[in-house]
N, C-alpha and C positions, 0 to 999 in steps of 0.2 A: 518378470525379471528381465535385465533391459542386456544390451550385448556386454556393453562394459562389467557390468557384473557379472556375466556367468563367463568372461575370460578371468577374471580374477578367482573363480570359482573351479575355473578347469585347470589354471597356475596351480592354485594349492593341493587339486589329487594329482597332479601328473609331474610338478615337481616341488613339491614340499621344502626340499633343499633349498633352491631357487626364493621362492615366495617368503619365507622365514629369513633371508639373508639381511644386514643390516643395510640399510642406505643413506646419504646425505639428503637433510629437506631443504637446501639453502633457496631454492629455488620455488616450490612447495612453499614454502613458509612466507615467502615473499608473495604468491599468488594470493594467500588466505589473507596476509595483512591488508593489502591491495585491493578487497573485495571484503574487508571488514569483515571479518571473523565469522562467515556463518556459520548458524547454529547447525547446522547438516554438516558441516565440515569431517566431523568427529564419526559417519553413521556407520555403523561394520565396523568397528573399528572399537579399541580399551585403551583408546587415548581422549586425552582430555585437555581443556588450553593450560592446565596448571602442567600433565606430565609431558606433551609435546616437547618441550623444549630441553627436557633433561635425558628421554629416553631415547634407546636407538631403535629405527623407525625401519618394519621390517617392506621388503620388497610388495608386497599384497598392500598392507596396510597406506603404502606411500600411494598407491596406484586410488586405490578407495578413495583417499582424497582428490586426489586429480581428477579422478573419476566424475565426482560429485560436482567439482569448479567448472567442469563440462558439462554435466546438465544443468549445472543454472546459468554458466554465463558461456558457454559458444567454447571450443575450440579457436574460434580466431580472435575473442577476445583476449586469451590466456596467452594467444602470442604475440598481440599488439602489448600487453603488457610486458612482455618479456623485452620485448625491442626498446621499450622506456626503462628498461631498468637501468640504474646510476651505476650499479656495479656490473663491471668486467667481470665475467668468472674467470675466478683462480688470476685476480691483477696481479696479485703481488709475486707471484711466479710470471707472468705473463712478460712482467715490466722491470723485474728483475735479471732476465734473459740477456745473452749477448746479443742473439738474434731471432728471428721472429722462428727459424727453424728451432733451434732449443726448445723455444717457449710451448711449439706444437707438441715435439716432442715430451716434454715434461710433462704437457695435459696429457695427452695419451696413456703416459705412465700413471699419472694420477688417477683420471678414470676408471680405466683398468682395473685397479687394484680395488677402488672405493665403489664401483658401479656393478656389480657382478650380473644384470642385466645386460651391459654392453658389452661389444668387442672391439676396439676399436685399432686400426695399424696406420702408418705412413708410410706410402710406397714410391721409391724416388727413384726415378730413371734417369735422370739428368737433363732431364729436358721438363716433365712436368712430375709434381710430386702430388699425389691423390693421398685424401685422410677419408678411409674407408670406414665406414659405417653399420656396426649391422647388432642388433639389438635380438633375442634371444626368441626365437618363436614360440614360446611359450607364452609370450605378452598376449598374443593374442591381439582382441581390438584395437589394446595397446602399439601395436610396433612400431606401427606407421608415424602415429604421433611421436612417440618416444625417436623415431630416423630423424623425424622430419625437425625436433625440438635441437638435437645434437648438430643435427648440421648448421641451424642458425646461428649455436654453442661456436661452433668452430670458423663461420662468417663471422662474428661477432667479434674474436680473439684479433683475426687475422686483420679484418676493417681497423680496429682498434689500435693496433699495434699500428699498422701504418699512419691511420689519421691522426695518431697522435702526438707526430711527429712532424717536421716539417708539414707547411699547408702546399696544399697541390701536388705534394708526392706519395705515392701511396702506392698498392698492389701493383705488380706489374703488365695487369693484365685482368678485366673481369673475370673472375674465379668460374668455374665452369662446374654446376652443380645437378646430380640426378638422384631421384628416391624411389623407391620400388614398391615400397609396402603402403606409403600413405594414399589416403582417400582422394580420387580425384579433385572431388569439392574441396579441401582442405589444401591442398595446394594452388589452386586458383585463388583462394585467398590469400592466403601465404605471399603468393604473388604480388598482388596486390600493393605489397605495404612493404616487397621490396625493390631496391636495384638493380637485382640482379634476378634470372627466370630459376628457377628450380622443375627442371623435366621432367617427366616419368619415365625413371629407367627400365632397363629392360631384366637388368642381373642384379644389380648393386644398389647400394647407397653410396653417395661419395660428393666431396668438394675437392675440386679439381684446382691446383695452382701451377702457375710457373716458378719450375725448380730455382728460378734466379731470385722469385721473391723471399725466400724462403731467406737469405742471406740480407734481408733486410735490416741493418745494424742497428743499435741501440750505442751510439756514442757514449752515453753516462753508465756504462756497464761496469761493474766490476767484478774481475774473478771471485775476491774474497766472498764478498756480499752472496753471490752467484752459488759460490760454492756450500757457503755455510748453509742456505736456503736448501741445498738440493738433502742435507747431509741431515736438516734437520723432518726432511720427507719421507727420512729411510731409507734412506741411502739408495735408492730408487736408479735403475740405471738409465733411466730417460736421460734421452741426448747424448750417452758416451759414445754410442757407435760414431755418430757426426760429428760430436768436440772433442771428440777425444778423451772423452775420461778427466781426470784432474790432470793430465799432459797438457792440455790448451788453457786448463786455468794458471797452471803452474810457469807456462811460458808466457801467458800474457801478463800475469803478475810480473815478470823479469823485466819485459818490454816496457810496460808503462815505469815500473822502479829506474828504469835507464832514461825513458824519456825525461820524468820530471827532475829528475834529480843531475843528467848532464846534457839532456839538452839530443839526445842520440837515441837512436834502435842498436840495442848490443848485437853485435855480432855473433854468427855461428858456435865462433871459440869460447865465448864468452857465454853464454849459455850453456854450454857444453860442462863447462867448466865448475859453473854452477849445480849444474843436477848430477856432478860428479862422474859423467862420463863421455865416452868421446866423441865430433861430430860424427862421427860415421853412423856409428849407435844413434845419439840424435835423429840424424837424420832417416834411419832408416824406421824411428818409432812416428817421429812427423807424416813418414809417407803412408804406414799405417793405418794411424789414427784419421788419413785423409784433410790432416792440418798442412793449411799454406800459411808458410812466412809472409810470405807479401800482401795475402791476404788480412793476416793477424797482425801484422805490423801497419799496417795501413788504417784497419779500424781502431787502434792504440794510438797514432798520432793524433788520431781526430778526438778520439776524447780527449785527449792532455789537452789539445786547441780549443775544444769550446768547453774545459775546466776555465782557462787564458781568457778566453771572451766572455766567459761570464764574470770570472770576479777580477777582472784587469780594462784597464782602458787603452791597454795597448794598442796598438795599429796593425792591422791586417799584418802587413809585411814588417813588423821587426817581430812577431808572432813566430811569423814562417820561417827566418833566418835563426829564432832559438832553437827552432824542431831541426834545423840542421838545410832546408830547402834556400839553394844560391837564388831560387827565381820564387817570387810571390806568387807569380802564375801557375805554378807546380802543384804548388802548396794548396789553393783553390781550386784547382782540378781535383786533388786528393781527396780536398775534404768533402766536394759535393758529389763526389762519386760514392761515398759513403752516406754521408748525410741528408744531399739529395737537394740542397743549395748552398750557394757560397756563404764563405765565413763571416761577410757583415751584414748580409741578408738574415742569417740565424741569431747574429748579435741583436738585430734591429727588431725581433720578431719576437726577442726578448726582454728589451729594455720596454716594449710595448705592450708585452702581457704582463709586466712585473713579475719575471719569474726568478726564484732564484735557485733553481738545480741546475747540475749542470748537463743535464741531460734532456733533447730536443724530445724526450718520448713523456708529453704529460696532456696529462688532461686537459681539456677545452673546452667541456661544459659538462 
């Protein structure tokens, strides 16, 4: 009996709860396609390729597979294929986001809820924000693979989200990442095939960011969209401690309805006024919820702008004097502070990919 099996073996007497739990194969399922359905796939296991795809796929049973795609083709083949995969995990959440923090947060919560193997948090000092890692020692052989797969999970979101926006703007800083439980050998390859070094920690799991990236905007965001996505997750409270709950979708809904419609950011009163009560109240749920106006009005001008440049042939500056800016200079300061370059830079970047969203966060290959 080889290690991988008798942790799967020591899973099911020691925690049976654990091992029996339901899990997502999206990832699993794409290994086994990817490596043409071996016939071992299924071994330990009362599944079969007709009932795979209809049943829920208990915590043991998922492992047995992985298990098995590891004695025949390598641990580091499993994660060179993982780094070719075309899908983002959880894009449509990811890319849905106002900003790249949400999007973290909302996997977390995802996870969490769907992975009862992991633990996962975000811990944000204000200075650097760490996505803590730590997977359930009961895996056994498992951990270390299962730290070391999550943390690529969360490179992969984070690379994503930036690269798929603006070219040349991106993280703000090489992410700073360490794993505790994987195998020496398994990380030097790992290495290998990426960008960035993955160290052996001494305590933790973790992928290290600067708290500034975190506020990486998504121009084509929409509260609505945003919010109906979160609502139909289950009402999931990922991200309200940072956006505020439906307070920052409900105020950026206002802001952009004032943008497009007069050309303006409503005012304090006016908002206030709106959600029926007064600025002081406003304000003092704004300071709460850790939501800046100038922050949230600043990334609301920018979407309305590149809504304008993509489906207008307007001119930079009669652009910027609709959104209410005396100087067109202002107006491009604004927007590549958000965006992460000027307004006919992202026009041109689009007329040349044939894009037609109005949002800079899209795929590239």
């Amino acid at each position: 009996m080889n290690r991988l099996q008798e942790s799967i073996e020591r899973l099911e007497a020691l925690r049976p709860d654990l091992a029996a739990a339901p899990v997502p194969v999206g990832l699993t399922r794409y290994w086994a396609a990817s490596f043409g359905w071996p016939e071992d796939l299924w071994r330990g296991t009362n599944l079969t390729a007709e009932t795979y795809s209809t049943e829920d796929v208990s915590v043991a049973d998922d492992l047995r597979m992985v298990g098995t795609l590891m004695e025949l083709y390598g641990e580091e083949a499993l994660i060179r294929k993982f780094l070719d995969w075309p899908y983002v995990p959880h894009e449509t959440v990811v890319f849905s986001a106002p900003d790249l923090g949400a999007a973290l947060e909302a996997v977390v919560g995802i996870i969490n809820r769907t992975n009862p193997q992991l633990d996962l948090q975000l811990v944000d000092d204000g200075t650097w924000c760490d996505f803590v890692i730590s997977a359930d020692p009961a895996l056994g052989q498992f951990r270390g693979f299962v730290e070391v797969m999550t943390t690529l999970f969360v490179l992969r979101i984070a690379d994503s989200f930036a690269r798929f926006g603006p070219p040349g703007v991106g993280l703000a800083s090489t992410p700073y990442v360490e794993a505790v439980h994987a195998d020496p050998l398994l990380l030097q390859a790992v290495n290998g095939l990426l960008p960035v070094t993955i160290s052996r920690g001494a305590d933790r799991t973790f992928v290290r960011l600067e708290a500034k990236t975190l506020r990486l905007a998504n121009p084509g965001y929409r509260a609505s969209t945003w919010q109906n996505l979160m609502r139909d997750l289950g009402g999931n409270a990922a991200g309200v401690n940072r956006q505020g709950g439906n307070l920052e979708g409900e105020i950026t809904a206002l802001v952009l309805a004032s943008l497009r419609e007069r050309g303006r950011a409503p005012q304090m009163t006016d908002l206030a006024k709106a959600r029926g009560t007064s600025v002081r109240s406003l304000a003092r749920q704004l300071a709460a919820a850790g939501i800046s106006m100038r922050d949230l009005s600043g990334h609301a001008l920018v979407q309305v702008a590149a809504e304008k440049l993509r489906s207008t042939d307007l001119p930079v500056s009669e652009i910027a004097l609709g959104l209410g800016y005396s100087e067109p200079s202002s107006f491009v300061r604004a927007f590549r502070k958000v965006a992460g370059m000027t307004p006919g830079k992202w026009r041109a970047m689009l007329g040349a990919a044939g894009v037609q969203d109005a949002s800079p966060l899209r795929r590239t290959g």
